[in-house]
C-alpha positions in Angstrom: 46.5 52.1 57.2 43.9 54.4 56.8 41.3 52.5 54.9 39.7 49.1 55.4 41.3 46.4 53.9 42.3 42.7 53.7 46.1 40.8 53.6 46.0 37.1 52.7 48.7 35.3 53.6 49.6 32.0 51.8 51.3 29.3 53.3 52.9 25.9 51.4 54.6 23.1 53.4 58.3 23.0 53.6 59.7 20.1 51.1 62.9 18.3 52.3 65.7 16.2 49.9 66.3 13.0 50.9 69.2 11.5 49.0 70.2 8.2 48.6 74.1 7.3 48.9 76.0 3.4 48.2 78.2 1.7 51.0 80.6 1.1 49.4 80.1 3.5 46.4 81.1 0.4 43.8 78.2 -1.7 45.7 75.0 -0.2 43.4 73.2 3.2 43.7 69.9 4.0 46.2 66.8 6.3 44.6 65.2 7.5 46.4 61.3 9.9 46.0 62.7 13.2 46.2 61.2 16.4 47.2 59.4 15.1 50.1 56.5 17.5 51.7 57.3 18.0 55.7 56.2 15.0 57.6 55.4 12.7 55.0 57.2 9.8 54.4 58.7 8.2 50.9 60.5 5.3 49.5 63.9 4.1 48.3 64.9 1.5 45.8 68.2 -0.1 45.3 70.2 -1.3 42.5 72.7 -3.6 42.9 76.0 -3.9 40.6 77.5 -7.3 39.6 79.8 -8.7 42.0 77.6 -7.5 45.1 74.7 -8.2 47.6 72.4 -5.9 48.8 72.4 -6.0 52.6 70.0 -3.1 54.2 68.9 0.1 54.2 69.0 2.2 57.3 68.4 6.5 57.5 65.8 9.1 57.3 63.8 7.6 60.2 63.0 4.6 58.8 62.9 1.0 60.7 66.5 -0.6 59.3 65.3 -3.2 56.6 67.2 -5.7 54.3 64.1 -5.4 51.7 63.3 -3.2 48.4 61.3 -0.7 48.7 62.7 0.8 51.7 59.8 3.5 53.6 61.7 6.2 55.7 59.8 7.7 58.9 58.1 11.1 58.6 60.7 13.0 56.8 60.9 16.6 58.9 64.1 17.7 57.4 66.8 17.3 54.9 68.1 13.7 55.4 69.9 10.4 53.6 69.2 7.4 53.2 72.0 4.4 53.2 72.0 1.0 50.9 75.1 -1.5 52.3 76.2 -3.1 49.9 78.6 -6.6 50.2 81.4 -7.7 47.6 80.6 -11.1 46.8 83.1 -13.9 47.0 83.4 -16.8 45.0 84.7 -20.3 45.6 88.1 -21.7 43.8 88.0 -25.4 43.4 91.6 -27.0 43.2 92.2 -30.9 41.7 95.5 -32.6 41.4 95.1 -35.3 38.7 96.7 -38.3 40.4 95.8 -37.3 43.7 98.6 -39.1 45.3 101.0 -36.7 43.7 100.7 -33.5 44.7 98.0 -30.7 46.1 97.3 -27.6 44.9 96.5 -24.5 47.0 94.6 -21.1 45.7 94.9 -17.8 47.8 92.7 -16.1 48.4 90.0 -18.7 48.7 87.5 -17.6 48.4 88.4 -15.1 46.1 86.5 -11.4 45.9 84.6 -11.1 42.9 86.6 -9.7 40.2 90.2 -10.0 41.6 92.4 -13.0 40.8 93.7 -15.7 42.8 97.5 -17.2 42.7 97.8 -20.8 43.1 100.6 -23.1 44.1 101.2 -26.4 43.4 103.2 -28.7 45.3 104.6 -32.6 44.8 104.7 -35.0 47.3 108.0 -37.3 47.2 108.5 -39.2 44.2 106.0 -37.0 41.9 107.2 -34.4 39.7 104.3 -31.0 38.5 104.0 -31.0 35.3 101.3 -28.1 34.9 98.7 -26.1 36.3 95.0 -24.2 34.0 92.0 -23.3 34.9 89.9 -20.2 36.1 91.0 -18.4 33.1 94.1 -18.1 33.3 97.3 -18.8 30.6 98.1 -22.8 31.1 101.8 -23.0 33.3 104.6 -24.8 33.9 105.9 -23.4 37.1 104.4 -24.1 40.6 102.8 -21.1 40.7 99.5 -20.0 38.7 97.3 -16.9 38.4 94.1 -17.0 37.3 92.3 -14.5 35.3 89.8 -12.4 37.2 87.1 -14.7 38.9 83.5 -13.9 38.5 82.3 -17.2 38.9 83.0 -20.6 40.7 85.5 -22.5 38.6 88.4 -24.8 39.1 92.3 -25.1 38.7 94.3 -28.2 37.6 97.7 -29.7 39.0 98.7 -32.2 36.9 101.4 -34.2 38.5 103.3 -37.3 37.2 105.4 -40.5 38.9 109.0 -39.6 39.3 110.9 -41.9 36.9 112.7 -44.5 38.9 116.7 -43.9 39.0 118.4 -46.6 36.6 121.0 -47.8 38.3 125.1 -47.1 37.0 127.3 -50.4 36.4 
């Protein structure tokens, strides 16, 4: 340099991603403010699909919470954020009409939201099963039901009946 002169240097601060993932992925979806300038902090919403509960948030530095909106810590790189997510279950009521004749048992119980349940029916001594409906499902004659896919609390029927009594032969 043979002359005077000046040089200006301009500085910006470094933004970082932070990116919001689902545990499980089926659960819902996390947002999350994205760019985020070098030591600030931001925030992270959830939202949850049908069939789950929203159970906490946990990454980027920020105190693990179980609450919308989630605040991460000063964010001083690139860095995720995680929403866990629960499948709900859902109760399966079973009923024998005349109680004294039978029981019927569902499995699973509860049952995971969406998935269907198989039930079984089973006659005490001197009842007979005469059928089984409820939760959806297509009304049956055998001892063994499956409901349609449960997405709420319902209730399947056993419907047993008195044995008729032997007549005797002369």
């Amino acid at each position: 340099v043979s002359v005077p002169c000046t040089v200006t240097a301009n500085f910006a601060p470094d933004n970082h991603a932070v990116t919001g993932v689902a545990d499980p992925v089926a659960g819902g979806a996390v947002n999350c403010v994205s760019p985020v300038a070098h030591g600030s902090t931001t925030t992270c919403t959830v939202t949850t699909n049908a069939g789950y509960t929203f159970t906490g948030y946990s990454g980027c530095g920020g105190t693990p919470a179980a609450t919308s909106p989630y605040v991460t810590g000063a964010v001083t790189a690139n860095c995720t954020v995680t929403g866990s997510f629960s499948l709900n279950t859902i109760p399966v009521a079973s009923v024998a009409v005349s109680a004294a004749g039978g029981s019927v048992v569902c499995s699973p119980n509860p049952a995971p939201f969406g998935a269907t349940t198989t039930c079984t029916a089973r006659a005490n001594p001197g009842y007979v099963f005469s059928n089984m409906s409820g939760c959806g499902g297509a009304s049956a004659t055998a001892e063994t039901y499956t409901t349609a896919a449960i997405t709420a609390a319902c209730t399947v029927t056993g419907i047993f009946a008195a044995q008729a009594a032997a007549t005797p032969v002369p």
